[in-house]
C-alpha positions as CSV (number, residue, x, y, z in Angstrom):
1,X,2.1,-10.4,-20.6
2,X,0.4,-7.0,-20.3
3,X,2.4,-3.8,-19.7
4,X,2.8,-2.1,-15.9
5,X,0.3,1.1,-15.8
6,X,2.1,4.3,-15.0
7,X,1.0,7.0,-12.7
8,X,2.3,11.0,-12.3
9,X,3.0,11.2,-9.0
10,X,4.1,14.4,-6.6
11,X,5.8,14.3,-3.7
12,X,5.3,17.7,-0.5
13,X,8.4,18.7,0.8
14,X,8.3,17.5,4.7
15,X,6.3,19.7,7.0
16,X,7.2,19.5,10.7
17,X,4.0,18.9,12.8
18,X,3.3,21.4,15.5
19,X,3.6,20.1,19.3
20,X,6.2,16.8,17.9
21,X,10.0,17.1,17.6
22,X,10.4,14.7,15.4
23,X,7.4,14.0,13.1
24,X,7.0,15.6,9.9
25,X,3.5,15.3,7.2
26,X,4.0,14.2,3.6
27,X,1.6,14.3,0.9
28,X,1.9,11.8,-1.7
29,X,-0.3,12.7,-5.0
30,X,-1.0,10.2,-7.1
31,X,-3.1,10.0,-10.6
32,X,-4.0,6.5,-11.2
33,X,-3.2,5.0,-14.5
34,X,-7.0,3.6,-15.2
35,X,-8.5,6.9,-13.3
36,X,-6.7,9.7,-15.3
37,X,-9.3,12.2,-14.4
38,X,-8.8,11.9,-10.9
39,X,-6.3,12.9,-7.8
40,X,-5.7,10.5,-5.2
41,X,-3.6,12.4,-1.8
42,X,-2.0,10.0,0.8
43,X,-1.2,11.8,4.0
44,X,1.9,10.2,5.7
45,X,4.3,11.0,8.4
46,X,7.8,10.7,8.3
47,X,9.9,9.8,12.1
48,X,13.1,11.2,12.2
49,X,13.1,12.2,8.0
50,X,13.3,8.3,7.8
51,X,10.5,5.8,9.1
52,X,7.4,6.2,7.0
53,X,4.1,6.0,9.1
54,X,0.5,5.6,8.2
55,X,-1.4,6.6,6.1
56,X,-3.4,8.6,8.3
57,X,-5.5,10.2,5.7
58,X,-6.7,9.9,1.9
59,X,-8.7,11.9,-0.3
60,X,-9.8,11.5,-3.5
61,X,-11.0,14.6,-6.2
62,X,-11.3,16.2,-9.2
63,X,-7.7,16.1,-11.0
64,X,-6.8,19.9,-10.8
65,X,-5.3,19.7,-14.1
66,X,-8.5,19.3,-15.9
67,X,-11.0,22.0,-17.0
68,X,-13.9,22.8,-14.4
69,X,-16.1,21.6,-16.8
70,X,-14.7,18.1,-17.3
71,X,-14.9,17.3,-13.5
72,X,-17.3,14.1,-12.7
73,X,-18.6,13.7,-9.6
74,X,-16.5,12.0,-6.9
75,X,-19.2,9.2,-5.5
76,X,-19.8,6.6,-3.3
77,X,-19.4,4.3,-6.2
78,X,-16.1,5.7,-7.5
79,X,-14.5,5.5,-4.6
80,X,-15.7,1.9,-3.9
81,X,-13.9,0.7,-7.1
82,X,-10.8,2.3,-6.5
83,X,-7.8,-0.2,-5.6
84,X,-7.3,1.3,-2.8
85,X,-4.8,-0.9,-1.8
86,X,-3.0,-0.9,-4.7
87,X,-2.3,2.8,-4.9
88,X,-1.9,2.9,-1.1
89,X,1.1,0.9,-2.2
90,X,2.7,2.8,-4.9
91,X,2.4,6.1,-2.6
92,X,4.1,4.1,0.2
93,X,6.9,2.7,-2.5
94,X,7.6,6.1,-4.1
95,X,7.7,8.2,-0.7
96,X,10.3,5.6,0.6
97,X,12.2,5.7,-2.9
98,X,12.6,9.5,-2.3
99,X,13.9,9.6,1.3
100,X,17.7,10.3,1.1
101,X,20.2,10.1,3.5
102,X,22.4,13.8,4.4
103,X,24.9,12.9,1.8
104,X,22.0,11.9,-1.1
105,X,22.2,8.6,-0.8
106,X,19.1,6.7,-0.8
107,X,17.3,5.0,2.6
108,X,15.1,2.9,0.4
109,X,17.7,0.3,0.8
110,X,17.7,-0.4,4.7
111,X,13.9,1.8,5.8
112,X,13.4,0.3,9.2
113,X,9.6,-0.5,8.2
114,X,8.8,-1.5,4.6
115,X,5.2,-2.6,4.5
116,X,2.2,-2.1,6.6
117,X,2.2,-1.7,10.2
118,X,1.5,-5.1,11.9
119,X,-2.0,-3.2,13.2
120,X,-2.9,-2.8,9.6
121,X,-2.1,-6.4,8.4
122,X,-5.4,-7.4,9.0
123,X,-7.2,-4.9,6.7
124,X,-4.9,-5.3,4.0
125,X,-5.4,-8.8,3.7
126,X,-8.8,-8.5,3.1
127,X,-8.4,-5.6,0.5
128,X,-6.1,-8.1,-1.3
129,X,-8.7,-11.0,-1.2
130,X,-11.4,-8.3,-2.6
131,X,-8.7,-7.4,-5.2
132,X,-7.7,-11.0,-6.2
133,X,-10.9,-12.6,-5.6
134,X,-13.6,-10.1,-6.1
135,X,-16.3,-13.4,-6.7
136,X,-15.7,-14.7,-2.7
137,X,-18.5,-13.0,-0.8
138,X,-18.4,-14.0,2.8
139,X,-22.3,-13.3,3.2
140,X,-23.0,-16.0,0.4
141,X,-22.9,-19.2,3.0
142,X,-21.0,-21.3,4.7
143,X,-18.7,-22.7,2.1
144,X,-18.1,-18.7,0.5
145,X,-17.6,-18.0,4.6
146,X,-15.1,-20.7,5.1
147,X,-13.3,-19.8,1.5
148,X,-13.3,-16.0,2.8
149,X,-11.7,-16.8,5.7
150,X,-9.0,-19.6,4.4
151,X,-8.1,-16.7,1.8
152,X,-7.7,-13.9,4.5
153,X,-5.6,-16.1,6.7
154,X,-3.2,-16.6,4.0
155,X,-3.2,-13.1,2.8
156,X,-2.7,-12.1,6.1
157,X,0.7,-14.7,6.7
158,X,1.9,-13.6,3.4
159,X,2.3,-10.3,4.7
160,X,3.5,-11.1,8.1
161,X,6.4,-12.8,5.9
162,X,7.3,-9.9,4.3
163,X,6.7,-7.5,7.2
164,X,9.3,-9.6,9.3
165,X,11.8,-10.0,6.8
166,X,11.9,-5.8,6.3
167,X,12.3,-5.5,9.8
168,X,15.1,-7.9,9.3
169,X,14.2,-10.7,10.9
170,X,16.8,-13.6,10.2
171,X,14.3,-16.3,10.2
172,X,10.8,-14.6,9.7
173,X,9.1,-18.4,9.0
174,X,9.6,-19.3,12.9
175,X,8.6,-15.4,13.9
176,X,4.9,-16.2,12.5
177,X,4.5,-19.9,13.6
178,X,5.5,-18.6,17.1
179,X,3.0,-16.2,17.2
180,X,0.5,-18.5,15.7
181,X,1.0,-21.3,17.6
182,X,1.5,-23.7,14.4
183,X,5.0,-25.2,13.1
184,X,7.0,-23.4,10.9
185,X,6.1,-25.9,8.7
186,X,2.6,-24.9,8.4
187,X,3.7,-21.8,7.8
188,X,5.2,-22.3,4.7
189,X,3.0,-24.8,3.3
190,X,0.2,-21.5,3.9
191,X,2.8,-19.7,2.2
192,X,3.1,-22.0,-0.9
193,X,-0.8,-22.0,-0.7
194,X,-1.3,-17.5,-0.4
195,X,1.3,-18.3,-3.8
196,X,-1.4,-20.7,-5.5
197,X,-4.3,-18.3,-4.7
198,X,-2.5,-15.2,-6.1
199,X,-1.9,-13.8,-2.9
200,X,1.1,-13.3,-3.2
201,X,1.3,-9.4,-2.8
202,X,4.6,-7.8,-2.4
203,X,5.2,-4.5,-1.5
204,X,7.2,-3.0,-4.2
205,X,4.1,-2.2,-6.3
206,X,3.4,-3.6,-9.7
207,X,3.9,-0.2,-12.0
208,X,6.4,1.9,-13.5
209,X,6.7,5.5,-12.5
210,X,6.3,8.7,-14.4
211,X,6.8,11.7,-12.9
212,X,4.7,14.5,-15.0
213,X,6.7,17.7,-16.3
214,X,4.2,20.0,-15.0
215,X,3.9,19.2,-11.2
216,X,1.9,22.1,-10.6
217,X,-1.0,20.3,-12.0
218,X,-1.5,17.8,-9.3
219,X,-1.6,20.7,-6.9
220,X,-4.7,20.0,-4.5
């Protein structure tokens, strides 16, 4: 069993957002652990210093830390193979794991949201099936077509499941077959299934965190 990559990560102080009274901008950086030479920023907002929204912006450059002269170009290409969803993840997990509460303690514990918005179920489940199963290609015929979609469903229920249960839903199973007009049955035999297919994506992210001693190099 292979080790967890590790990523320095850095954290903006909350910025209140002109015109709102109760929004504030974040900026997660994040170095990826296979991309050392670049800078990935995820632009959040935070509602009442507690709820974590978006993203609502990403960019991706040059690490600052490096020399000029070591930059590489920041492509079509590059960005394409970026796991997107994978580092949209670990921002998402290490901003929450940083909120406190006035007295220190930490909200991680009971964040009203944990997980994508339901709107952004959807295109998360199909950046998990590219991750998982990069050799489905939905263009490739019928069958590939009919594979694409059985694995998108299930990627999509899987985190349905999980979004429902963080926003503490005491039986998230029937929440799902409700809206999908199935028996909570089905649902967990598609749950089983997103299991099999190494779907099974759960938001706390699959790395270990190292914060860098010299935060002033992931400035951007």
């Amino acid at each position: 069993m292979g080790t967890s990559p590790s990523y320095q990560f850095r954290i903006t102080d909350p910025e209140p957002i002109e015109g709102t009274s109760d929004l504030k901008s974040v900026i997660v950086s994040l170095v990826p652990a296979t991309y050392p030479h670049l800078l990935v920023r995820w632009q959040y907002t935070l509602r009442d210093d507690r709820l974590v929204e978006g993203p609502y912006g990403v960019q991706v450059q040059p690490h600052p830390g490096l020399a000029a002269k070591s930059w590489l170009t920041v492509g079509a290409t590059v960005v394409r193979d970026l796991p997107l969803t994978k580092l949209e993840r670990a921002a998402r997990f290490m901003l929450q794991m940083s909120l406190r509460d006035p007295d220190g303690s930490p909200l991680s514990g009971h964040l009203a949201v944990f997980g994508p918005d339901s709107k952004d179920i959807p295109a998360t489940a199909r950046e998990t099936v590219r991750e998982r199963h990069p050799d489905v290609d939905p263009a490739g015929g019928p069958a590939a077509l009919r594979r694409w979609n059985r694995l998108t469903r299930l990627a999509e229920v899987w985190l349905e499941y999980h979004a429902a249960q963080a926003k503490g839903e005491k039986a998230p199973t029937t929440v799902i077959a409700e809206a999908r007009g199935v028996a909570p049955a089905t649902v967990r035999t598609w749950l089983h299934h997103a299991k099999q297919e190494g779907l099974d994506t759960s938001f706390a992210p699959e790395f270990s965190i190292v914060a860098t001693t010299d935060t002033s190099t992931l400035e951007g």
